[in-house]
N, C-alpha and C positions, 0 to 999 in steps of 0.2 A: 197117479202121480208120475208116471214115468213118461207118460207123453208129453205132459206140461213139458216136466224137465227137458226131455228131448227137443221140444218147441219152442226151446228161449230164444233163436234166434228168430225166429214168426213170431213170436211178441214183440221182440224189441223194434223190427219190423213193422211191425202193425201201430206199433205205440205212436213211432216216429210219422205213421200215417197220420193217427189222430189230431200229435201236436199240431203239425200243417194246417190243419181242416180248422184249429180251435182258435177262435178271434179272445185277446186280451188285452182288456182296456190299458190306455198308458195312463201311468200317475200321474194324479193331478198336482200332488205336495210332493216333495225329493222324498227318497226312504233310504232309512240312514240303517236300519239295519233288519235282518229276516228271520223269521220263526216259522219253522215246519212241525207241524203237530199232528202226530199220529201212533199208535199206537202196532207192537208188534209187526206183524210180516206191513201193517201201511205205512208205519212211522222209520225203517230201518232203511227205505230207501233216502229219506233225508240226510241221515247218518255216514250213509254212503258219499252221499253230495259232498257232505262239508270234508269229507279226506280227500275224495276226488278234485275238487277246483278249490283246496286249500289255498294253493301258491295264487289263484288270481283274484280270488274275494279282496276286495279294500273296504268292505263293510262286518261288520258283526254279523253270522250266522249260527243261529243259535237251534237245538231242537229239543221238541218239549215235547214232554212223555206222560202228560195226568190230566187231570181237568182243569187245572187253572194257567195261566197265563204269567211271566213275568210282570210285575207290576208297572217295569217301565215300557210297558207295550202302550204305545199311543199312534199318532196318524202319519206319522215318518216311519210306522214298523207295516213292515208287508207280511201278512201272517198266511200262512200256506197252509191248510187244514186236508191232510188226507187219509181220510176213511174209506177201505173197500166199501166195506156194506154200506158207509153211509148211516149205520145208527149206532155205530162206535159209543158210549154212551160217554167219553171221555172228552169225545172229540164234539161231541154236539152239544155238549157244555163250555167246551174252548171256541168255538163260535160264539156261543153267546158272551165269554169274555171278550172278543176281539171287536164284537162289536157295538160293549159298551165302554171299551178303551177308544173307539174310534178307526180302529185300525182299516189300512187295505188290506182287503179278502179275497184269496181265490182258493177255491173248493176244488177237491179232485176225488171222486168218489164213481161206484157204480149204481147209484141210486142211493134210498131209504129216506130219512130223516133229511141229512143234509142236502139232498139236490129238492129237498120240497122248500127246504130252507133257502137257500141260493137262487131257486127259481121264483118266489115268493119276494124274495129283497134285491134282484135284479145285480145279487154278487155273480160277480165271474166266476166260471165253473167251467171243468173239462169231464165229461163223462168215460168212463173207462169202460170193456164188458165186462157184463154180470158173469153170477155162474162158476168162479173160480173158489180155491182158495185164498185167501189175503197172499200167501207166502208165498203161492204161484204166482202171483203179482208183480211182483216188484220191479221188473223190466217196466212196467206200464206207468207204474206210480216215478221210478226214476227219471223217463224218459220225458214227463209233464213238467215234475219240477224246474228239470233245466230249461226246458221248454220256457215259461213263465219266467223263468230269470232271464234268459234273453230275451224274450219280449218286454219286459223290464229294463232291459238295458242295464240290468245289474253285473252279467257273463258275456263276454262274446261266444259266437257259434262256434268255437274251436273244437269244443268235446261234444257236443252233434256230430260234430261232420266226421269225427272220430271214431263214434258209434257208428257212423253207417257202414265204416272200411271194417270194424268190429265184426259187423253180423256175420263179413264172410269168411274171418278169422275164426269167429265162435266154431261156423258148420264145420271148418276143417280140421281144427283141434276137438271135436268131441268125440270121436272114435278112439283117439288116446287118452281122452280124460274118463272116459269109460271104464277103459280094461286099467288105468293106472289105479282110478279110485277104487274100484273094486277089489285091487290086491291088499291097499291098505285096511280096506274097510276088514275083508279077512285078518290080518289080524291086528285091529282091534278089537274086534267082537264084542264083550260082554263085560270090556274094561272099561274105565272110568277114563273119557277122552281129555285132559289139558290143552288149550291150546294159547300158544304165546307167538308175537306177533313183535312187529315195532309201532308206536303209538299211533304213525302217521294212514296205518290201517285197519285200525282198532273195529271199524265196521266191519267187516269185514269176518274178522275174527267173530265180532254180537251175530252175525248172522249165520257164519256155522253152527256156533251155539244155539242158535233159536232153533234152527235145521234139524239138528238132534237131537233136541228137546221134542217137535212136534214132529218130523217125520219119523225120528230112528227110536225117538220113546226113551232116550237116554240123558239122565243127567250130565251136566258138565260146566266145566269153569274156562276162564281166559283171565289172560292178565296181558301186560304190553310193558316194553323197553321203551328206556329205563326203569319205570316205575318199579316194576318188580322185582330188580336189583337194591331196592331199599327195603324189603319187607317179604315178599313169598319166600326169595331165596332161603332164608334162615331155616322154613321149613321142610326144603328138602333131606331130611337125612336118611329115617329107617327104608330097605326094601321091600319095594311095593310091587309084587308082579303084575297088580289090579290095575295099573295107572299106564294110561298110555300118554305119548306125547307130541303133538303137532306144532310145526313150528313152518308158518304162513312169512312166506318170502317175494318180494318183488323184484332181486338183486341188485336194488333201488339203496337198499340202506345205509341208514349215516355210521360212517366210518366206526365211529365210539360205539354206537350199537352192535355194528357186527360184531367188532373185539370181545364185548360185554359177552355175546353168542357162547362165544369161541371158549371163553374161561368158562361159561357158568359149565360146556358140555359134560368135564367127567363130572362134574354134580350128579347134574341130573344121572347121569349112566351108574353110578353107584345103589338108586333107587330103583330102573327102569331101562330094560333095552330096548322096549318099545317106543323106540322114538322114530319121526318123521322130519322129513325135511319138503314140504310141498313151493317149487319156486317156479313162478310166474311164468310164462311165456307172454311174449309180446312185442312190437315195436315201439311200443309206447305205454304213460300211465293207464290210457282209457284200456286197453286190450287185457295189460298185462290185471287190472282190477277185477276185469269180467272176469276174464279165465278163473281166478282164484276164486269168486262166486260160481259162479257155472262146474267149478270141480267141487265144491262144497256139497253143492245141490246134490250133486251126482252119489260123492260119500254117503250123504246121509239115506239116498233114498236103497244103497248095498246093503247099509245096517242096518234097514228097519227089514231089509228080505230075507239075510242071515239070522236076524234074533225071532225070526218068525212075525213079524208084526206088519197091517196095514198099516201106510206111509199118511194114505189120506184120513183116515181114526183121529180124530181130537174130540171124542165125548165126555171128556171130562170136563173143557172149554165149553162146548157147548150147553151142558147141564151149568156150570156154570153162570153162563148167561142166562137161563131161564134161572136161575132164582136169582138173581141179580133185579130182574123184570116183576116178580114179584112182592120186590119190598116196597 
């Protein structure tokens, strides 16, 4: 895991090779609105998407996380299906809903199931390489979507061309997202990580949590402003030295947000001194988004070497899926 991580700028790289290389047909009918479906480390780059080109979408973008499909998915919905492996078994059910709604299909997988599918029914498809984990992914899988949107004419190329100034921002900040993360990750150690965000990067937030869940082996929660000023807050009271606290910044945030920060702090500090403050570097939204992913990635893969644990280990997931295969 640690080379992946190290590699994310050679993926994102590589990705943007692919997109180039990959021909996608133009619509025949308008599409009025988009569905990315995928699941876990395939499905969180969609997630990603719709905080990142929030401000320019003029259509509904939606992402779905199960086997079925909105209902109102029909032949104006562009459905975006990406499964690393490809036999996702969630996602190769959401094909077969998408297209008996009609809809426009493009696949983004590294084989299995769905590129025998796509290759078979002559749907667009982008192949990514095999061999990885799904969660070491996510540069590849991000980098198609947008991809597909602007060959859609749904995006302009503004956050492309963003990514590409990106990759040499990444290599040069990761020497300090290194030794920063790893301070933190010390002490967090064996606590129960909180992480609280503002809504507008809620992905962001799901994907350190997925991080720590499957690299570092740790449970953990998230919540996002304002929301959780109606409702976690109240929970804060007794001290808790177990509980640490991350609080994911872009110095982007809406005025009322920050304030909301600012009052909840001695809250929080009456339970926990463990608090963080991790904020963004960047010239802009695309940079300052990575970074906050790419220092994620980094956290988690400290905490899974501190509590003793392989990063790349998910046989629980795995057994999993095989008894899933035999019902």
């Amino acid at each position: 895991m640690f080379q992946l991580i190290k590699d994310f700028d050679k993926e994102l790289a590589h990705a943007i090779e692919i997109a180039s290389q990959t021909k996608i047909s133009s619509s025949t009918v308008p599409v009025n609105q988009v569905i990315i479906s995928g699941m876990g480390g395939s499905g969180i780059g969609g997630s990603f998407i719709n905080n990142l080109v929030a401000e320019e979408l003029k259509i509904p973008f939606n992402v779905n996380k199960g086997y079925f499909l909105p209902k109102y998915t029909g032949i104006n919905t562009l459905v975006i299906i990406c499964s690393y492996s490809g036999n996702t078994e969630e996602s190769v059910n959401a094909i077969s809903e998408a297209q008996k709604a009609g809809a426009q299909i493009v696949v983004i997988t590294s084989g299995g199931e769905l590129l025998k599918i796509a290759q078979q029914l002559d749907i667009d498809h982008v192949i990514i390489p095999d061999g990885r984990p799904p969660r070491a992914s996510m540069g590849y899988s991000i980098v198609q979507i947008l991809s597909i949107l602007v060959k859609r004419e749904i995006l302009s190329d503004r956050v492309l061309q963003e990514m590409k100034n990106c990759i040499a921002f990444l290599q040069k900040e990761q020497s300090s997202i290194i030794i920063e993360s790893k301070k933190i990750a010390k002490t967090i150690g064996d606590s129960f990580p909180i992480i609280y965000c503002e809504e507008m990067i809620e992905s962001i937030a799901i994907r350190w949590k997925q991080q720590f869940n499957e690299n570092s082996k740790m449970l953990c929660m998230h919540n996002v402003y304002p929301e959780l000023n109606h409702n976690e807050l109240v929970a804060w009271r007794e001290k808790n030295t177990g509980i640490s606290l991350l609080f994911l910044k872009t110095g982007d945030e809406y005025e009322r947000n920050e304030f909301r920060m600012k009052l909840n702090k001695p809250i929080f500090e009456t339970v926990t001194s463990n608090i963080h403050n991790i904020i963004a570097k960047g010239q802009n939204k695309t940079e300052k988004y990575f970074y906050l992913i790419h220092f994620g990635d980094w956290l988690s893969f400290h905490l899974a070497d501190i509590r003793g644990y392989d990063a790349m280990e998910i046989d629980v997931l795995i057994q999993l899926k095989i008894d899933l295969a035999s019902m």
